[in-house]
C-alpha positions in Angstrom: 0.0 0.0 0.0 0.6 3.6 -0.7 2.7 5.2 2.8 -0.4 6.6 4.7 1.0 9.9 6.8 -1.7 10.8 9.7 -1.0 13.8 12.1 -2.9 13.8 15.8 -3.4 17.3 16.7 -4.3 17.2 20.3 -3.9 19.1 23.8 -2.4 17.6 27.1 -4.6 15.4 29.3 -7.3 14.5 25.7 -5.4 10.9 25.2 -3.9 11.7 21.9 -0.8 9.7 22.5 -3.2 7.0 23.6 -5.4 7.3 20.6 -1.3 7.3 18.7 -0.5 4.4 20.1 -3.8 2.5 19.2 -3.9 3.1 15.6 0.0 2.1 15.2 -0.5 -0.5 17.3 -3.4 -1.9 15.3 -1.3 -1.4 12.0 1.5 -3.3 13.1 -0.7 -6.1 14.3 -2.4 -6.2 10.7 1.3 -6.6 9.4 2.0 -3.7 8.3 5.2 -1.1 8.0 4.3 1.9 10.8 6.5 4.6 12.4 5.8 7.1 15.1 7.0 10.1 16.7 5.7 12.7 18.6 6.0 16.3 19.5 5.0 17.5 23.5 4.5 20.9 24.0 3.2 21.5 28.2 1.6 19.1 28.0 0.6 18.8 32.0 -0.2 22.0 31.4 -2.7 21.1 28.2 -0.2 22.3 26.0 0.0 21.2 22.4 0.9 17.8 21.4 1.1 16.4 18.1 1.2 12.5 16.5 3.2 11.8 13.6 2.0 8.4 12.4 3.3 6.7 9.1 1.5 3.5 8.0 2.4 1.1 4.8 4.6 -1.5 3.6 8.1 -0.4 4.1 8.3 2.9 5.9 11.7 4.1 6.8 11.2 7.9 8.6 8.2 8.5 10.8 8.4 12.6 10.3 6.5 13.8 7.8 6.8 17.6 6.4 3.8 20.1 6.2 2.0 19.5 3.1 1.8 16.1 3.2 -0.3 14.8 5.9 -3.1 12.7 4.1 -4.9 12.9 7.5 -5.4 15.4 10.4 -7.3 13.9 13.3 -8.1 16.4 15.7 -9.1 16.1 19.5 -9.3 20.1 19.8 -10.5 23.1 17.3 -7.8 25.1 18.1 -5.1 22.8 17.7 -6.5 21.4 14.7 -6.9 24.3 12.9 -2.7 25.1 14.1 -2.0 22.2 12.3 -3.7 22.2 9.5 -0.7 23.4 7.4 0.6 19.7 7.4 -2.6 18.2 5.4 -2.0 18.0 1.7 -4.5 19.5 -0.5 -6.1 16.5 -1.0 -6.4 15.3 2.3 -8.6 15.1 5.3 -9.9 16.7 8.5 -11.5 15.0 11.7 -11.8 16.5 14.1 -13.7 16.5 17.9 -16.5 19.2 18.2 -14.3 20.3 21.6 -13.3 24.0 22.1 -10.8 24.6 25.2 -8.8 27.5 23.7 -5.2 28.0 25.3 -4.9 30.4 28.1 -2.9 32.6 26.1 -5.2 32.5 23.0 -7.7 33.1 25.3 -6.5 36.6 26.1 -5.0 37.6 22.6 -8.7 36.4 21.2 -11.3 36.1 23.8 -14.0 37.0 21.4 -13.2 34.4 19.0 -15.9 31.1 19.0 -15.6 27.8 17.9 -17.9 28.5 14.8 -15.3 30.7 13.8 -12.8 28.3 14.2 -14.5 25.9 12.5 -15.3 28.4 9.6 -11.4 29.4 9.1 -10.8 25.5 9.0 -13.2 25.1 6.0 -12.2 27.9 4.0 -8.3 26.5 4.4 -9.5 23.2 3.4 -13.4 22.0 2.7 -12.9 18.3 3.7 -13.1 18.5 6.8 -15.7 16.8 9.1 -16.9 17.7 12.4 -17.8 15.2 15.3 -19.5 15.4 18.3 -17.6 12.9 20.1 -17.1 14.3 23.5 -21.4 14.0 23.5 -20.9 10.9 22.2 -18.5 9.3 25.2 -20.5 11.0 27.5 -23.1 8.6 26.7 -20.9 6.3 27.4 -19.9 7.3 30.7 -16.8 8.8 30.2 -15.6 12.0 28.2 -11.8 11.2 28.0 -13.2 8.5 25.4 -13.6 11.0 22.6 -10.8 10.1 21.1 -11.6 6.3 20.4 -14.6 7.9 18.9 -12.5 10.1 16.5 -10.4 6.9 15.9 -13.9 4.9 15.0 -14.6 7.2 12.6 -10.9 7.2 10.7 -11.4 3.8 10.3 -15.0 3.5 9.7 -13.8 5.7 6.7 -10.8 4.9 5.4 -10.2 1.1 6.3 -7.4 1.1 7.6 -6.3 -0.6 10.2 -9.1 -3.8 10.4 -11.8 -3.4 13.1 -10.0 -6.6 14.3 -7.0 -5.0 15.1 -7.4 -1.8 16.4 -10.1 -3.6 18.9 -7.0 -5.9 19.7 -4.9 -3.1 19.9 -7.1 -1.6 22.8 -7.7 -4.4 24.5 -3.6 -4.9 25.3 -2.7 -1.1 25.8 -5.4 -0.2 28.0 -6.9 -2.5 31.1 -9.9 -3.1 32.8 -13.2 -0.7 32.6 -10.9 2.0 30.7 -10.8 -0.8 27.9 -14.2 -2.1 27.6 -15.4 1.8 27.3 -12.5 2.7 25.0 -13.2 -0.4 22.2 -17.3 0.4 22.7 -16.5 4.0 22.0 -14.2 2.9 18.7 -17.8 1.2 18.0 -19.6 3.9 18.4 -17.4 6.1 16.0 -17.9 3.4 13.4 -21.5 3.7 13.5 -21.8 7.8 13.5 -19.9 6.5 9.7 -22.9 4.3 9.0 -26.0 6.5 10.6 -24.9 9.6 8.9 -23.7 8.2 5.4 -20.0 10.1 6.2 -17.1 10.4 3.3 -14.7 12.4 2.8 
């Protein structure tokens, strides 16, 4: 296959490193080629921090440059759209309905609302798709879920990694109730796909 390049644009505490380590996880338990790396801002202090993920047959460098990211997946509106420089023309946008500007953003801009956000996102790039996945894992009991939701709907979309795997993949990184939540929330992602006739 083609080298897939996917960029997690997240903030401290949102499980983006957990949601990282699923999908290449996943990938290499289908068989295939994947390299990672990862860039920490303060994060304790939900700072920025970014996934590089590289999926295929024979990938050698997991850094990718801006421009060719084939997909963003975004656990924050505001980091998402910071990142949106590394998506390629062609490529896609999902990204978690969830709004917690930084505290410095927050006084440069405080006027400044998500559905602005979200319009400056589309007029960069139109495919781009929005999720409500915090509402989603709340359902589900817990919040902190939303980003197996945003991986459910990567998947449910592109293919790739097999359902099979990435539900494997959950079930040996996390333990316990934080498991069985996180691989019914990958579910649910798959079927907001399905119920709402997604592409991108």
């Amino acid at each position: 296959m083609k080298p897939l390049n996917i960029l997690i644009a997240s903030v401290g505490g949102q499980g983006g490193l957990t949601l990282a380590r699923v999908l290449a996880t996943s990938a290499v338990l289908q068989g295939l080629s994947v390299r990672t790396s990862e860039s920490l801002g303060m994060a304790q202090r939900y700072g920025s921090v970014v996934g590089y993920i590289r999926i295929g047959e024979e990938i050698y460098s997991p850094i990718f440059e801006p421009g060719e990211a084939d997909y963003l997946l975004g656990l924050e509106l505001n980091e998402t759209l910071r990142n949106l420089h590394y998506v390629k023309p062609s490529g896609k946008i999902i990204v978690a309905d969830e709004y917690r500007p930084s505290y410095e953003m927050s006084m440069a801009s405080p006027n400044i609302t998500r559905n602005e956000v979200i319009s400056e996102m589309l007029s960069i790039n139109p495919n781009l798709l929005v999720i409500p996945a915090r509402k989603i894992a709340l359902k589900l009991g817990n919040p902190r879920a939303l980003n197996m939701v945003i991986l459910g709907v990567f998947v449910g979309l592109s293919g790739i990694p097999r359902i099979e795997y990435v539900e494997k993949a959950i079930s040996e990184i996390l333990t316990g109730i934080s498991a069985e939540i996180s691989v019914v929330a990958f579910r649910e992602g798959l079927k907001f796909v399905t119920k709402n006739s997604l592409n991108l």
